[in-house]
N, C-alpha and C positions, 0 to 999 in steps of 0.2 A: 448580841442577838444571834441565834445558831440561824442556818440555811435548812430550808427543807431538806428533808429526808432522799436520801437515791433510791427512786422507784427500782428495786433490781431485778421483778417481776409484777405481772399485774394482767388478767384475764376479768372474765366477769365477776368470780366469787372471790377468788385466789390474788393475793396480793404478798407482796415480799418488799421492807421499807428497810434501809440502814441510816441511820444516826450517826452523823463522824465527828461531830462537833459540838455537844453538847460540854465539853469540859473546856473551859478557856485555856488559851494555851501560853500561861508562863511560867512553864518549865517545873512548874510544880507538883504535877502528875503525869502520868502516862496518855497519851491519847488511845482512846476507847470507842468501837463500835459498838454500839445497841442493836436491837431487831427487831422489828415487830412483822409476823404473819398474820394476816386476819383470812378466814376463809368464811365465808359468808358473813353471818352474826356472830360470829365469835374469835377470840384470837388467844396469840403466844406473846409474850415475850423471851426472843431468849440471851443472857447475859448481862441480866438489866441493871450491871454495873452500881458503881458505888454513888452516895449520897449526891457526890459533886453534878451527877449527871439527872440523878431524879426527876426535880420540878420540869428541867424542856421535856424530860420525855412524856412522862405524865400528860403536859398539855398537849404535846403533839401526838401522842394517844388520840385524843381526845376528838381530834377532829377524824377520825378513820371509824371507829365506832365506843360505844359507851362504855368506861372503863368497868363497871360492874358485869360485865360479858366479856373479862377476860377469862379465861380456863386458868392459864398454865403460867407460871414463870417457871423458864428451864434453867439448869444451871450446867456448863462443863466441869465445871469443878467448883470449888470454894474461896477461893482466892478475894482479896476485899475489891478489886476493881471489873468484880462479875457481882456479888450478892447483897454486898457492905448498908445496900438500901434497901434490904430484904425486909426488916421491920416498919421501912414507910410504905413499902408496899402491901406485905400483909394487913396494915390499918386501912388503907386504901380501894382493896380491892377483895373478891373474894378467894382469888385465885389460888391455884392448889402450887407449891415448890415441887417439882421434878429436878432430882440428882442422882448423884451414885451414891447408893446404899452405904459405903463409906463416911460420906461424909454426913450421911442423914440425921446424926445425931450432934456433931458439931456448926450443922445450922441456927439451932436455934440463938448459939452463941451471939447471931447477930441480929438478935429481938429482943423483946418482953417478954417476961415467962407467958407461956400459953399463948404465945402468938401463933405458933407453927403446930400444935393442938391437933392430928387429926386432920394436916392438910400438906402434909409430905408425903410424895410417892416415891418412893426409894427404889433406883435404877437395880436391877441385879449387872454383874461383869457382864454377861452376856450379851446386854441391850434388850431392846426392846420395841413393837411401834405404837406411838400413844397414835389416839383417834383426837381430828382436833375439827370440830363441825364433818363436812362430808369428807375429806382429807384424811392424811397423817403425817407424821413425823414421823422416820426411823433414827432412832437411839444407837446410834453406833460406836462400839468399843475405842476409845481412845487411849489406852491406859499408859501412863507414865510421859507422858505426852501435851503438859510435862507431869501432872498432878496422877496419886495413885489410884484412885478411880476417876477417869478421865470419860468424858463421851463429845463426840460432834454428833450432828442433826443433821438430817439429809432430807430433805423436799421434794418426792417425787413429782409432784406439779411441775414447780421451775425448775428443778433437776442441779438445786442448787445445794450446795455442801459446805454447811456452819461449822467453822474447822475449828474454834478456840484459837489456843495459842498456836496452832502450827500453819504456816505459811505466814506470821505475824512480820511485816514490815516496820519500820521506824522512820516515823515522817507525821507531817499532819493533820490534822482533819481535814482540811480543803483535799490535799494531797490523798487524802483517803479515799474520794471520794471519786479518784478516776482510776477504773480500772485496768489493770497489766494483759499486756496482750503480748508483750515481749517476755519471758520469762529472764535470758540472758544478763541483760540489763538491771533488773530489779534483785538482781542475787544478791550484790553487796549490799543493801538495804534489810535482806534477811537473814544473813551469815553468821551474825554475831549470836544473834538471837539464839540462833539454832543449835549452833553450837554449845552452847550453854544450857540451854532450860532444857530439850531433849532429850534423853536417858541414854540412849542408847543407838548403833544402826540398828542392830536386831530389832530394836522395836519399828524404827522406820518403815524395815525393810516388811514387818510384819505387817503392817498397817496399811502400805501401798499395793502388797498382795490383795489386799480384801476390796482396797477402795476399786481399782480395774474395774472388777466385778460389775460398777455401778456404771450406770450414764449419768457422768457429770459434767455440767455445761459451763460451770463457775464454782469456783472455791473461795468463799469468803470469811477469811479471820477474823478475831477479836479485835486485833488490830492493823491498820493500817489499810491496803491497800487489795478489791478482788480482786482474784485472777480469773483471765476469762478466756475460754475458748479450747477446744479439744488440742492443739499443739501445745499453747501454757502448761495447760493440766497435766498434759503426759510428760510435759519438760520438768515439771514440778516432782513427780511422781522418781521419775530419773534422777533426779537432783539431789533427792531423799535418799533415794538408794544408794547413792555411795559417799553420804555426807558422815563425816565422823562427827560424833558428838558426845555429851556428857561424861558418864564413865570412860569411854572410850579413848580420852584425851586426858585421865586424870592417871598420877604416879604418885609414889610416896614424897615427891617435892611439894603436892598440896599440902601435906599435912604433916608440917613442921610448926614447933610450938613458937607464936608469934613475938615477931623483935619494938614492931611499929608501938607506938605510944598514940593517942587520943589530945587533940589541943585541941580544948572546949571552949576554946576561942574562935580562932579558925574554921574549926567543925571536920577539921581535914588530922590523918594520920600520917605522923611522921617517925622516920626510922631515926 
């Protein structure tokens, strides 16, 4: 049985919920945040993840307002532990997909033909801000970050910033569900991650130039744990900027022609 949603904002119209725990956790997948915005009578979903997390959220939808006055499912990219339940939702609801024009056409990959028909809004690189009841969204540029058309979602209301995969922790739902107020501490938690799926600093360094710009009060990834409060976010932002990652750290010793063997016993690779 999942725990309620973390209320991570909430005014009269304006509400902001995350999901940490709809995917049991053994070991079998990834842990995964959801989102649901509702502003008045109507809402978002964004990254509403694969099949395993569907049916809770669906029902915990359900108590906030009526899922046929959902607008939007958003997506940062296309990855199966953001969209993979995009065909139960399309049957489900009427909701329109927002992505990057990129991927707009290897959506439908994860439907029935004609599911996605005329109810794709395809992100241009630039971003964008959708209108969502009296509100909006801003569509902000993520790119490579780690996927090639990437975008986060920014919440002028709560002043909160839907980061995808970056600031992604590794830990678990419960553990998801209390916010970092220390940055320091929570860095080996996101090290690996970063280093790896990230492309590049240049792109970091690019990205944290822009985000400044904004007031952001909390930054919450796809996975793991928000971060909150204007020292995190600046520490985060710092962090970023001088963290090496993907190509950055790669040599002609990645790409040497492989010695390991496959034991389809085991399931494991041995040299």
């Amino acid at each position: 049985m999942s725990l309620e949603p973390v209320e991570l904002y909430r005014d009269k119209r304006h509400i902001c919920l995350m999901f940490s725990d709809l995917i049991e956790e053994d070991g079998a997948a990834v842990q995964a945040n959801q989102f649901l915005i509702v502003d008045g009578d109507t809402g978002a979903i964004l990254d509403p993840g694969g099949n395993l997390a569907f049916n809770e959220l669906f029902m915990g939808m359900t108590k906030y307002f009526a899922p046929s006055r959902l607008s939007y499912l958003i997506a940062s990219h296309a990855d199966p532990d953001i969209i993979a339940s995009l065909d139960r939702w399309m049957t489900s609801t009427k909701a329109q997909l927002v992505i990057s024009r990129i991927w707009e056409r290897f959506a439908p990959h994860f439907t029935k033909v004609g599911k996605t028909e005329n109810r794709v809004i395809g992100v241009p690189d630039e971003g964008a801000h959708l209108p969502l009841g009296q509100s909006e969204l801003v569509l902000l540029p993520a790119h490579f970050m780690h996927a090639e058309g990437n975008f986060h979602f920014y919440d002028p209301i709560s002043k909160i910033l839907f980061s995808g995969d970056l600031g992604v922790s590794l830990m678990s739902g419960t553990q998801a569900r209390v916010p970092v107020t220390d940055l320091r501490a929570h860095i080996p938690l996101m090290e690996g991650f970063h280093r790896r799926y990230m492309v590049s600093n240049k792109i970091l360094r690019l990205w944290t130039a822009m985000e400044r710009k904004l007031d952001v009060a909390m930054i919450v990834p796809q996975h793991g744990a928000p971060i909150l409060g204007a020292q995190a976010v600046s520490d985060f932002y710092n962090w970023l900027d001088g963290l090496a990652c993907g190509i950055d750290l790669f040599d002609d010793r990645n790409y040497q022609f492989p010695k390991g063997i496959v034991d389809p016993v085991t399931r494991q690779i041995r040299n």
